[in-house]
matplotlib code that plots the C-alpha trace (Angstrom):
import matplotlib.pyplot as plt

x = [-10.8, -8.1, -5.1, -6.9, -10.3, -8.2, -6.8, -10.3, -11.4, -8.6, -9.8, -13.5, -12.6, -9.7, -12.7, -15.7, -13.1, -10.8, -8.1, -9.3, -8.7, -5.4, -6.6, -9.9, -7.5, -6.0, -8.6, -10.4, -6.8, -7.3, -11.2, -11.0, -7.5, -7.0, -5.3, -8.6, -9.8, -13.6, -12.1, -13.9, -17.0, -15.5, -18.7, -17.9, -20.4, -20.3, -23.7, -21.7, -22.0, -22.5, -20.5, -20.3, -17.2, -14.9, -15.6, -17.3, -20.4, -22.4, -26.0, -27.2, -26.2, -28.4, -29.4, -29.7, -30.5, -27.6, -27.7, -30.1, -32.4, -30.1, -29.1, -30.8, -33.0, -36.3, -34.4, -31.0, -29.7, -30.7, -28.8, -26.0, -25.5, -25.9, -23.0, -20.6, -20.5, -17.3, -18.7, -21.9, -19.8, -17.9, -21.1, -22.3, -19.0, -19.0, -22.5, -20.8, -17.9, -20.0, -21.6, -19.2, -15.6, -12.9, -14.5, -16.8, -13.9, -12.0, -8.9, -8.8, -10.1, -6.9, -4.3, -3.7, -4.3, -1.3, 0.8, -0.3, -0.2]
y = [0.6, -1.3, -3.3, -6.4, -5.0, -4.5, -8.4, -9.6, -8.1, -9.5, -12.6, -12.8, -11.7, -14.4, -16.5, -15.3, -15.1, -18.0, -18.4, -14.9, -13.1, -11.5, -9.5, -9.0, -7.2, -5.4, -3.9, -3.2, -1.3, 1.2, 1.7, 3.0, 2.5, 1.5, 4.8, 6.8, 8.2, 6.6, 3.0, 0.8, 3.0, 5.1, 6.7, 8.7, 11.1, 12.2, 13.1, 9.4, 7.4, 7.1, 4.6, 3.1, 0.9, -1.1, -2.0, 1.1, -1.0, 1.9, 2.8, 5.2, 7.7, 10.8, 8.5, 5.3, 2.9, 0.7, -1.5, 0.2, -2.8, -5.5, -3.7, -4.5, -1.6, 0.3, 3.7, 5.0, 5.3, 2.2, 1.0, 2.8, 2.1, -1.8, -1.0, 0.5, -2.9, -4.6, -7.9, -6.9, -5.1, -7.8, -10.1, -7.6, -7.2, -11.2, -11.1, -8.4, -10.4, -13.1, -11.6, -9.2, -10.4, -7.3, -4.8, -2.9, -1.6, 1.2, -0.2, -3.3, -1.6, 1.2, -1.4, 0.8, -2.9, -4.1, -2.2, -4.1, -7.5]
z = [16.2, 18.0, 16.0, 17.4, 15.4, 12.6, 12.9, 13.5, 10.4, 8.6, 9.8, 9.0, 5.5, 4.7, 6.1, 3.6, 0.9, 1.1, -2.0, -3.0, 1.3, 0.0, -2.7, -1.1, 2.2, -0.3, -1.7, 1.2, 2.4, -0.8, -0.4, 3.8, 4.8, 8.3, 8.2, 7.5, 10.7, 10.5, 9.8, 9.3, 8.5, 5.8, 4.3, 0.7, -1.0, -4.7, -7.3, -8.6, -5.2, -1.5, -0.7, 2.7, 5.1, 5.0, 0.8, 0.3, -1.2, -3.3, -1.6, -4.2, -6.7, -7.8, -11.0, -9.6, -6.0, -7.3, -4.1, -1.9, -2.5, -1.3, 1.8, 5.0, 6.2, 5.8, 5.6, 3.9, 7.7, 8.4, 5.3, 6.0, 9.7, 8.6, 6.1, 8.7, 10.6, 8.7, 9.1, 7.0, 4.4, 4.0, 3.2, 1.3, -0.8, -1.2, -2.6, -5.1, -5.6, -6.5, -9.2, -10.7, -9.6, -8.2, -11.3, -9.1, -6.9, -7.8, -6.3, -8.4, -11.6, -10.8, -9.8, -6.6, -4.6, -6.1, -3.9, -0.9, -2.1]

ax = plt.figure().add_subplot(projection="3d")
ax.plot(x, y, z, "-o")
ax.set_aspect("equal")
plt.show()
């Protein structure tokens, strides 16, 4: 992904987010950095998760589909290659946002987005 990706992204989320695109950026810069080699398709595994992109939106954990329903796809490759596009996570992670404010994220929840406010 090219800096110019990177600003694009920036972009499309300060536009789905509005008042809320600066702590929205920062979160997403704690869940796959642009540092982190797959950005933006960060995909993390765990019997707790498989989390996917940019917001790493949660497929499925061993116990539970958590959003696998809401995703876009007949298959969980389906889901998660719909999930790797930033522009889908970042719909997707509205849709969360929507529902259950910053508390799903592990960034917000830690206060690790702070530091890049």
């Amino acid at each position: 992904m090219t800096k110019g990706g990177d600003e694009a992204i920036e972009d499309y989320i300060r536009t789905i987010f509005g008042k809320d695109a600066r702590t929205a950026i920062a979160i997403t810069h704690n869940e796959c950095s642009p540092q982190h080699p797959d950005y933006p398709e960060c995909v993390y595994i765990t019997k707790h998760e498989y989390s996917v992109g940019l917001w790493q939106i949660n497929i499925q954990s061993r116990s539970a589909k958590v959003h696998f329903d809401r995703i876009p796809g007949d298959t969980l490759e389906q889901k998660i290659e719909w999930l790797k596009d930033p522009y889908n996570n970042t719909l997707m992670a509205y849709w969360i946002f929507s529902n259950s404010y910053w508390y799903p994220w592990r960034a917000y929840t830690s206060g690790n987005y702070l530091n890049d406010l």
